[in-house]
C-alpha positions in Angstrom: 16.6 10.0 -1.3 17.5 13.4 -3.2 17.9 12.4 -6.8 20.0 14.9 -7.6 22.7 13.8 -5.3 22.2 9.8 -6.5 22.9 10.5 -10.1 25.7 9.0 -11.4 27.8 11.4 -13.3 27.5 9.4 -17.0 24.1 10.3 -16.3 23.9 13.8 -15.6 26.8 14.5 -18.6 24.0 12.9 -20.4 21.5 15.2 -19.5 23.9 18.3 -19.3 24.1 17.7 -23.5 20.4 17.4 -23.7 19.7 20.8 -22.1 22.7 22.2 -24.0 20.9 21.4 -27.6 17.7 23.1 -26.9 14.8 24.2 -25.2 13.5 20.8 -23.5 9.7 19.9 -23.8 8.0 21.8 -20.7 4.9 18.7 -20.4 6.1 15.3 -21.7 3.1 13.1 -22.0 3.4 9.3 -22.0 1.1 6.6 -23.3 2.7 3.3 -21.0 1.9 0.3 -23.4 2.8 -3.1 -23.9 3.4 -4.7 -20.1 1.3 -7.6 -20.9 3.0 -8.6 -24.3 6.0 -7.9 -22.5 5.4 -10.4 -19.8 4.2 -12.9 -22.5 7.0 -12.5 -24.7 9.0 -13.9 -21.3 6.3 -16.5 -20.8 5.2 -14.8 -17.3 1.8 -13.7 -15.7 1.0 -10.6 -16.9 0.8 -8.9 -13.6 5.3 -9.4 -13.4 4.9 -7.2 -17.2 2.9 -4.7 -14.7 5.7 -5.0 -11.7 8.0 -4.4 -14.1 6.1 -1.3 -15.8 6.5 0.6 -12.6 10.3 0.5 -11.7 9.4 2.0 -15.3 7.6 4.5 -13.8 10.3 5.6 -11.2 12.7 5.8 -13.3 11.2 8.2 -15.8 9.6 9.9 -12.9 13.2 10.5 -11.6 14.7 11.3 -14.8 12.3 14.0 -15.6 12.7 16.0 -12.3 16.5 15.8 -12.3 16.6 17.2 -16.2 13.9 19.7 -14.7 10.8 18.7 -16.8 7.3 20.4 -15.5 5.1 18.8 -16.0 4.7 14.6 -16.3 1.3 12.9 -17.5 1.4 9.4 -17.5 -2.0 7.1 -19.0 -2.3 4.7 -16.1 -5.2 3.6 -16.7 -8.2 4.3 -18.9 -11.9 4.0 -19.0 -11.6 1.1 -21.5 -9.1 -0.9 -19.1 -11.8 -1.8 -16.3 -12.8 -4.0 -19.2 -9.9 -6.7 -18.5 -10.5 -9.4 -16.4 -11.6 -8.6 -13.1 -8.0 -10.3 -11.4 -6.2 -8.0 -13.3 -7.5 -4.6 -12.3 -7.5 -5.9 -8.8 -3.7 -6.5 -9.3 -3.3 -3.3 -10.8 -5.6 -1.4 -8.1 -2.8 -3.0 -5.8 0.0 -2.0 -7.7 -1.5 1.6 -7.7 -2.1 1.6 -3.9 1.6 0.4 -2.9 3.2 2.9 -5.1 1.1 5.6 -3.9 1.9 4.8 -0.4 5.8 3.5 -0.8 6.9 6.6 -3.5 5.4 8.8 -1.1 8.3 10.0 0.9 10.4 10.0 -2.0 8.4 12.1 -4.2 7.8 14.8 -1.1 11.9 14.6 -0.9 12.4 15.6 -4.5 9.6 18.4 -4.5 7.0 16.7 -6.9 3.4 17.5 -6.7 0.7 15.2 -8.1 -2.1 15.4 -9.8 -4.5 13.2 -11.4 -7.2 13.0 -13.9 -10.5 11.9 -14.9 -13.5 9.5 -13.2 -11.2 8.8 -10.0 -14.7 8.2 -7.9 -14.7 5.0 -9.7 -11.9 3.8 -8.2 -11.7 1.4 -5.2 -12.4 3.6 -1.9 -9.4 2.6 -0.6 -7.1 3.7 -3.7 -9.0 7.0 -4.2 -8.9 7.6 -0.5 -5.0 7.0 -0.7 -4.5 9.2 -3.8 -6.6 12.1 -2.5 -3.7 12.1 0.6 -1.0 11.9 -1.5 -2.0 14.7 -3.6 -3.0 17.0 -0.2 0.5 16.0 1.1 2.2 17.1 -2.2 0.5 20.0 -2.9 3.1 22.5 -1.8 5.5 21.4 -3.6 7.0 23.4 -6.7 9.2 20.8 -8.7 7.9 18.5 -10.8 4.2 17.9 -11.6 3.0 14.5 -11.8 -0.2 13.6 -13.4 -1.6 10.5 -13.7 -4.5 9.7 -15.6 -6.8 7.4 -13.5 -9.9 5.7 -15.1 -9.7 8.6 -18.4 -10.7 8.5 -21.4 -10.1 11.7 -23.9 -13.7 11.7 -25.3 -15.0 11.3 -21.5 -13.6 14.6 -20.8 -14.5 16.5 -23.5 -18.1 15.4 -23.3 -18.2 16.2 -19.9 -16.7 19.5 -20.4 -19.3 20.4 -23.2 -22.0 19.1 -20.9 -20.9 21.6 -17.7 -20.7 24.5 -20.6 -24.3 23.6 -21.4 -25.9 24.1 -18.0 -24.0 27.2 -17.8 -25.4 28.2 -21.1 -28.9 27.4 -20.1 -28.2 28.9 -16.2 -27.4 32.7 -18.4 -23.9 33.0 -17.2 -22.8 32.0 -20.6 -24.0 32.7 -23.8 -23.3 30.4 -27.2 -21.4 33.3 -29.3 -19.1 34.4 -26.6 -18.0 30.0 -26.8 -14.1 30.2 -27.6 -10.9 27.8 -26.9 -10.1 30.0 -24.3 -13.2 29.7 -22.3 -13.6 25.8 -23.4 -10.4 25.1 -21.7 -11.1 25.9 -17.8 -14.0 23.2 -18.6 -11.6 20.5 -19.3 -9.8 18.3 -16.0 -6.6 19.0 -17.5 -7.5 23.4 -16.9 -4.4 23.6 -14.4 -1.4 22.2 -16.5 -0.2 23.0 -20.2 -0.6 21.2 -23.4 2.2 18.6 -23.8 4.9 19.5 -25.8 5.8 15.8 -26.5 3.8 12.6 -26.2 5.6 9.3 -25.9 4.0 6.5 -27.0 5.8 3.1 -26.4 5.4 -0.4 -28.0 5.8 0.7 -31.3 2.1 1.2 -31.8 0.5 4.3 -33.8 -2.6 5.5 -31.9 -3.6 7.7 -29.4 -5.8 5.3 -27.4 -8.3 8.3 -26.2 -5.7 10.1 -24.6 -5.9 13.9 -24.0 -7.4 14.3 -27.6 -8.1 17.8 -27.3 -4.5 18.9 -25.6 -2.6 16.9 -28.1 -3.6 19.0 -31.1 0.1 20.4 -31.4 2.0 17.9 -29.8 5.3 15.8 -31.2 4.7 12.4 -31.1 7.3 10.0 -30.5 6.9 6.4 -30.9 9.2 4.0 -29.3 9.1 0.8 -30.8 9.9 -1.1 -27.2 7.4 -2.1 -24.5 7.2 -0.3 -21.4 8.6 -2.3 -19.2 12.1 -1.5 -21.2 11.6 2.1 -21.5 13.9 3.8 -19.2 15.6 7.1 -19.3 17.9 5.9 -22.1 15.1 5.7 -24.4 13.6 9.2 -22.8 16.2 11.3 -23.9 15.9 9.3 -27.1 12.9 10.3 -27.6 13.8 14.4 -26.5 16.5 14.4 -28.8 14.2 13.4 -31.4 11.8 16.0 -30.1 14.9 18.6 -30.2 15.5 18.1 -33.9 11.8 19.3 -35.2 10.7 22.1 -36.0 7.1 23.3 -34.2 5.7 25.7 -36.4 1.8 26.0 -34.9 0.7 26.4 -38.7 3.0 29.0 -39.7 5.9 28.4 -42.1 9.5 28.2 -41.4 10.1 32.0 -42.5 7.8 33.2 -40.0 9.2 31.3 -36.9 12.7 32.8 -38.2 11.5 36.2 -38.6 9.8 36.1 -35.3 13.2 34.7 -33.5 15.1 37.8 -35.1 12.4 40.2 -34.1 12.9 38.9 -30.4 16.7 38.4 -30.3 17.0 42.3 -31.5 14.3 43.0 -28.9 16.8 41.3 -26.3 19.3 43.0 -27.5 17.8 46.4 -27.3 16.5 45.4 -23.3 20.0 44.9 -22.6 21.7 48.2 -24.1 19.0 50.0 -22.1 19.4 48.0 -18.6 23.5 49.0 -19.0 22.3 52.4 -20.3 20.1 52.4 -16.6 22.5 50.8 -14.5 25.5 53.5 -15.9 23.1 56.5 -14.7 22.3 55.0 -11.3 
């Protein structure tokens, strides 16, 4: 099913406006919370909040590679979560299995790669086994990247990433002064994608739950207060609009961001004087 040509066209005059207000986030991040107070709320096992927190997933998923997004990370399922009781991660173990397998063909058809992060060996054999093909089977693709983050944990990462530095320390091939964020960075699982322009957080609460603590230094954050099995791409471009409206200044003030976006509009302008200039004398 090509997305593109399934959109209705409320939808993509919708997202024609949102690309026409600005520069959209190149890596949205999302934190998916609240299927089990969801399901309560409805007085249902928790596992339907879960069912429900995937069609979720698709549609976000879809939303993102028709407005052309980049990069997708989505927290799937942390360190902390093999904590609940066993029946649920089984359940959810399933759930991650059937999409894996089901979305498969889709996600091929619409040019998405995945990815995924953190302690996948201690996943079941049979869901890492099945996540390792899907990745190899998307790997050539260009669109969308999809990233979930399978049994992470923010601190996890980082302590791993200090401990490889160390024994490269120790093994002479690095030494402590030469220790920047640069060379930090290829340590980390997240090496290959960007830091997120704009991480969603839904359920209304205000934490980061160990999630990508060292890429998040300079993201937006956006908190929507519904769970996430009623976050759909209404409540996405909610959420970029928002994102659209601020300001990112990196630590600089206002004057210097408007300086630097003269400086590079008269640069343009100067590039294009000199390519009519070049294409007059050819």
């Amino acid at each position: 099913m090509d997305w593109l040509k399934t959109q209705d066209s409320k939808d993509r005059e919708l997202q024609a406006e949102l690309q026409q207000e600005g520069k959209l986030p190149q890596h949205i991040a999302i934190i998916m919370d609240g299927n089990g107070r969801w399901a309560k709320e409805r007085r249902m096992p928790r596992i339907e909040g879960h069912r429900s927190g995937v069609r979720s997933v698709k549609d976000i998923v879809e939303a993102c590679g028709q407005l052309g997004i980049s990069y997708l990370t989505l927290y799937a399922f942390s360190t902390e979560n093999w904590k609940r009781p066993k029946s649920e991660v089984v359940l959810l173990m399933g759930l991650l299995l059937h999409y894996l397998k089901s979305e498969l063909k889709e996600l091929d058809e619409n040019n998405v790669r995945l990815n995924a992060i953190g302690q996948l060996n201690a996943l079941p054999k049979n869901v890492a086994r099945q996540l390792h093909e899907s990745i190899d089977n998307l790997s050539d693709n260009t669109g969308l990247t999809l990233t979930l983050a399978l049994s992470y944990s923010g601190r996890w990462d980082i302590l791993r990433a200090v401990q490889t530095l160390a024994l490269d320390v120790r093994g002479g091939t690095l030494s402590p002064e030469d220790i920047t964020e640069e060379k930090f960075r290829p340590y980390l699982n997240t090496n290959d994608i960007p830091d997120p322009d704009l991480m969603i957080r839904t359920s209304g609460e205000m934490r980061l739950s160990n999630f990508l603590l060292w890429e998040m230094a300079y993201a937006e954050i956006y908190v929507a207060p519904v769970f996430w099995p009623q976050f759909r791409r209404d409540q996405l471009y909610e959420a970029i609009r928002n994102y659209l409206r601020r300001e990112r200044r990196f630590g600089k003030i206002s004057e210097q961001l408007l300086d630097a976006k003269e400086a590079n509009d008269k640069g343009s302008y100067v590039r294009k004087v000199l390519d009519i200039f070049s294409a007059k004398k050819s």
